[in-house]
TIVODREN-464278 format. One line per field, with one value per residue (C-alpha): residue number from 0; residue in one letter; x, y, z. Coordinates in steps of 0.2 Angstrom, whole numbers, plus 2048, in hexadecimal, padded with zeros to 3 digits. Layout:
TIVODREN-464278
n <- [NUM/...]
res <- [A/...]
X <- [X/...]
Y <- [Y/...]
Z <- [Z/...]
//
This chain:
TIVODREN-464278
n <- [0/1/2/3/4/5/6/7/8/9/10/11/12/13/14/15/16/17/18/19/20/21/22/23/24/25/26/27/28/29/30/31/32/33/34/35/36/37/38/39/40/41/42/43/44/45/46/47/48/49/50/51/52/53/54/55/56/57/58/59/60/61/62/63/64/65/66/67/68/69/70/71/72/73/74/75/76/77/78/79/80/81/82/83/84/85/86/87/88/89/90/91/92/93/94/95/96/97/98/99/100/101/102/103/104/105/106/107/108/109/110/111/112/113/114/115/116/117/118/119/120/121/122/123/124/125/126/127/128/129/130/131/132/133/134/135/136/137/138/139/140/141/142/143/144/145/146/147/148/149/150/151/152/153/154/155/156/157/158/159/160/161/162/163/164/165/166/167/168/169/170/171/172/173/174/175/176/177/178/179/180/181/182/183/184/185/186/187/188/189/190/191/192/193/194/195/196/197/198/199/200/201/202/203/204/205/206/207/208/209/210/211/212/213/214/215/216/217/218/219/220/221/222/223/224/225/226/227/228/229/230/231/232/233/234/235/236/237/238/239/240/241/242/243/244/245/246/247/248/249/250/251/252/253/254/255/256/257/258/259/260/261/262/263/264/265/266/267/268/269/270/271/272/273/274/275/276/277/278/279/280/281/282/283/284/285/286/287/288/289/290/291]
res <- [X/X/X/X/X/X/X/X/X/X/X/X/X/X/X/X/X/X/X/X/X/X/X/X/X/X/X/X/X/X/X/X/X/X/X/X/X/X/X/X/X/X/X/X/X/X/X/X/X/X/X/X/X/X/X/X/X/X/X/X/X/X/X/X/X/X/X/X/X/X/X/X/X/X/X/X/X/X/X/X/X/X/X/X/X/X/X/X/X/X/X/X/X/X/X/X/X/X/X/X/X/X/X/X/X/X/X/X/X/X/X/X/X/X/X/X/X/X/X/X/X/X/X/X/X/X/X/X/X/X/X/X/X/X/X/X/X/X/X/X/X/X/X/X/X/X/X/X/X/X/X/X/X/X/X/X/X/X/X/X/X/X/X/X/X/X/X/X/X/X/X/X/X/X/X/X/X/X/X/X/X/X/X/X/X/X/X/X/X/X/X/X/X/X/X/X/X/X/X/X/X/X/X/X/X/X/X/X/X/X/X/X/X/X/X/X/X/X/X/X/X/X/X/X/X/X/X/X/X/X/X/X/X/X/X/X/X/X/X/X/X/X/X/X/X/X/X/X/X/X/X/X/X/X/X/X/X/X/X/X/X/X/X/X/X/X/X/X/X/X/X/X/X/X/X/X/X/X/X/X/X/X/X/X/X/X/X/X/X/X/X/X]
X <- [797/7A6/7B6/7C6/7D3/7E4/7EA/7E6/7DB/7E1/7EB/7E7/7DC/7D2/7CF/7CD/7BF/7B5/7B3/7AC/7A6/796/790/795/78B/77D/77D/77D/770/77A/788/799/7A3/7B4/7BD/7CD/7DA/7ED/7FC/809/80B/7F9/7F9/7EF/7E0/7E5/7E4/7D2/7CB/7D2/7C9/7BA/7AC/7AA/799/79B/798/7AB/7B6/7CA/7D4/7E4/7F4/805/80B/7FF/808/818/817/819/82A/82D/824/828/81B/80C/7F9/7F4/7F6/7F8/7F0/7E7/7DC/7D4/7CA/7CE/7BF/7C8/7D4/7CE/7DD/7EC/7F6/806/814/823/832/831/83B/839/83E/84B/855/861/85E/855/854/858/86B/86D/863/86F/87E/877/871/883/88B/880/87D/870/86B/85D/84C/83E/82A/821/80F/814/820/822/819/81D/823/82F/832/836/842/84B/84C/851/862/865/866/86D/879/872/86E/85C/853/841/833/826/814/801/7FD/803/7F8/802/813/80E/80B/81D/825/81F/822/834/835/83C/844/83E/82E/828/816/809/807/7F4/7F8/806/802/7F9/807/813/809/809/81B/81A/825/82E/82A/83B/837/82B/82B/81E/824/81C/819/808/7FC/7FC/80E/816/825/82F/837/835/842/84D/84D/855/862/85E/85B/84E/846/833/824/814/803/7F3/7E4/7D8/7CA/7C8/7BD/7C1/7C6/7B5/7AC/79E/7A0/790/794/7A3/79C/78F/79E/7A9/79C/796/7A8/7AB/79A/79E/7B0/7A9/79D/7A2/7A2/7A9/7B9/7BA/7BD/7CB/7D3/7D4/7DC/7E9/7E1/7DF/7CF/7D2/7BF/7C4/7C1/7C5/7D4/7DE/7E1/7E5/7F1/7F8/7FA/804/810/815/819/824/82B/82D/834/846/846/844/850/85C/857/85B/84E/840/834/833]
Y <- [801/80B/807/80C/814/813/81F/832/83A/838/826/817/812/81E/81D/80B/809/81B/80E/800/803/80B/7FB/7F2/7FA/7F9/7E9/7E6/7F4/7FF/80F/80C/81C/81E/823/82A/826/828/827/81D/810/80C/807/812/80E/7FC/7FE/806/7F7/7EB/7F2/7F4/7EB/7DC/7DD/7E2/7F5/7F5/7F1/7F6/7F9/7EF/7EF/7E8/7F3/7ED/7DC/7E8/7EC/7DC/7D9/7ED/7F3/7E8/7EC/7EE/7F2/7E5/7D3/7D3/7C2/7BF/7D1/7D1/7C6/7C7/7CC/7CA/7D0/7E1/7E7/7E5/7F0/7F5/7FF/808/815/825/835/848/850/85C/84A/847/832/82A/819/810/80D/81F/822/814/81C/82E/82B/823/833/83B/833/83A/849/83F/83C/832/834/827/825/821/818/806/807/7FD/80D/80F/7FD/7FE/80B/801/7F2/7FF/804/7F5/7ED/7FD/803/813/820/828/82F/82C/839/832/839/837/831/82D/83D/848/83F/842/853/857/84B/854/866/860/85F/84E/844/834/829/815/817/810/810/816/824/82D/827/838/842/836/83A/84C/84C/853/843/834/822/818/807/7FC/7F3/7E5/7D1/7D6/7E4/7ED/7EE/801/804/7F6/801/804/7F6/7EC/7EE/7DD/7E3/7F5/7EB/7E8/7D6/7CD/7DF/7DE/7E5/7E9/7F0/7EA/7ED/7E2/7E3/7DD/7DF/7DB/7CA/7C0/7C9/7BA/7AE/7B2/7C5/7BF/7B7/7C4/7D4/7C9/7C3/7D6/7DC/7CE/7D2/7E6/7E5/7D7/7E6/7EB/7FF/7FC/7EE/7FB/80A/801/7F7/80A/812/802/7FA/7E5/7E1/7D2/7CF/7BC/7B3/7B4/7A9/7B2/7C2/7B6/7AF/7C0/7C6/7B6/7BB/7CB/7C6/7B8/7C6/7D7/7CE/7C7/7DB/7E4/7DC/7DC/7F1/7F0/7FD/7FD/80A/809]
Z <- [82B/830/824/82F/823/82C/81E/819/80E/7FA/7F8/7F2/800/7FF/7EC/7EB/7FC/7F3/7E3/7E9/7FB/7F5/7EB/7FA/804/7F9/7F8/80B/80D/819/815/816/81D/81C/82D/82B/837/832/839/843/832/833/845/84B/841/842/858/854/84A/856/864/85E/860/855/84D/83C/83C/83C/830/829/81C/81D/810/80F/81D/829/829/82B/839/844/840/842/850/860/86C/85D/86A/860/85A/847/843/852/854/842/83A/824/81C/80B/7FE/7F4/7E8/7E1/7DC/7CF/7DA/7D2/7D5/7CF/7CF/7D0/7BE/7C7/7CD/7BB/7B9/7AD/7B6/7C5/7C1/7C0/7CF/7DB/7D3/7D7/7EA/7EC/7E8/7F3/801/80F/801/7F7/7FF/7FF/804/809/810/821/82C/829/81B/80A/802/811/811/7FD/802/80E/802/7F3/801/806/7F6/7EB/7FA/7FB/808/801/811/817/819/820/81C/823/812/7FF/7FB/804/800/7ED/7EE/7F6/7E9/7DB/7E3/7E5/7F8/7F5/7E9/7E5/7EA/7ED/7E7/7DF/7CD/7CB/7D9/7CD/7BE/7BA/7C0/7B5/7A8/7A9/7AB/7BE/7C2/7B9/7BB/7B8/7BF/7C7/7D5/7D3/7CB/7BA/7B0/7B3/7A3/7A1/7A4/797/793/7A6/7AD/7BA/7C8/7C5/7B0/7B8/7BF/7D0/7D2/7DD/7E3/7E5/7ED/7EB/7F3/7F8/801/80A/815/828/837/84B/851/855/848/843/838/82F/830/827/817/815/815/80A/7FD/7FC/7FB/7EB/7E2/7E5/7DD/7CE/7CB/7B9/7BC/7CB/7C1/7B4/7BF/7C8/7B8/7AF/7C0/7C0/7CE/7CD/7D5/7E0/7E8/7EE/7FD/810/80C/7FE/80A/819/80C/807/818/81E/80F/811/824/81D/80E/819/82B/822/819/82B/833/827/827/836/836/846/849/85B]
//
């Protein structure tokens, strides 16, 4: 079963899918391959999946941005919630702002009333266009009235890796993807962006507690095949995703990284998709930001 990855090598995707994709596919009796295909804000894997055929040897990985992109991209090759059929909801997970140690703030206040100073001269990676680090970062302008510049990358692996060598600034990014390079001093963690506190990181504050009222976003991943996929093909792929990610290795491994295992039904990631559309649109236009 091919697993399109609409993201590169090294972020979260990738992590979280190497965890549980091999019980899943034990339990189904078939190997499940990752196929890398970033770029464009996802929508290049996202074209692939939806043109392929629907018989269950394909599947996807969709996040928050793939519900971005409707309200951002005006001619999408694809129909959003039409072309896929939701296979279920696989993670949550804890987001936060952080900061190259060369950048002199200590927490999101000073970081506003830096970038106001200079604006245009702080940057920002992201893992792609139209993605929720890039959208974070146009919330973060809009509401703080700063001028913090986008770079765009194939991948939250690659984006990392410039923000801690110092070729930018400042990142929207996920906690269990830095939290390593937090710990080893390589980069500072000075908020989060998610409604609550994540377990493991007790101690920074939520956006709204630094200061910046009603800011929130958040990432997650879920699973989906091509429109017309079978219904029974359906029920066999979800129940195999939930009983993979209730797999206790597989719970721990994710829960230690600071991943929420989600594993629920069909329904919960239709539910989550039809959110974000409602969350993001009002935030894009308000951007004024498209990526066409």
């Amino acid at each position: 079963i091919r697993v399109i990855n609409p993201s590169a090598p090294g972020g979260n995707s990738d992590i979280v899918f190497r965890l549980f994709s091999g019980k899943m596919g034990e339990l189904l009796g078939q190997q499940m391959v990752l196929d890398y295909r970033p770029g464009a804000g996802g929508t290049i894997g996202a074209d692939m999946t939806a043109k392929s055929p629907p018989d269950g040897c394909t599947t996807a990985i969709v996040a928050a941005s793939f519900v971005i992109n409707p309200a951002l991209i005006k001619k999408l090759p694809f129909d959003t919630v039409k072309d896929f059929t939701p296979l279920g909801l696989v993670v949550d997970i804890p987001t936060s702002v952080v900061v190259h140690p060369s950048l002199p703030v200590k927490n999101v206040k000073e970081l506003i009333a830096l970038a106001k100073s200079r604006p245009g001269q702080l940057f920002a990676s992201s893992s792609g266009r139209a993605t929720v680090g890039h959208m974070s970062l146009e919330l973060f302008n809009a509401m703080g009235g700063t001028k913090v510049v986008h770079v765009p990358y194939k991948g939250a692996g690659p984006a990392i890796i410039d923000l801690v060598a110092g070729h930018v600034q400042l990142q929207f990014s996920s906690l269990p993807l830095v939290s390593g390079h937090v710990q080893q001093g390589r980069i500072k963690l000075i908020a989060q962006t998610g409604d609550k506190r994540a377990g493991f990181a007790k101690d920074i504050p939520t956006m709204p507690e630094a200061g910046v009222k009603d800011f929130e976003s958040y990432v997650w991943f879920g699973l989906a095949a091509p429109k017309g996929t079978p219904a029974p093909i359906i029920k066999t792929l979800n129940a195999a995703m939930q009983k993979a990610l209730n797999k206790p290795d597989v719970k721990e491994k994710l829960t230690a990284m600071g991943y929420l295992p989600v594993g629920k039904s069909v329904q919960e990631l239709i539910d989550r998709q039809n959110a974000s559309i409602k969350k993001w649109e009002p935030v894009i236009k308000a951007s004024g930001f498209t990526a066409d």
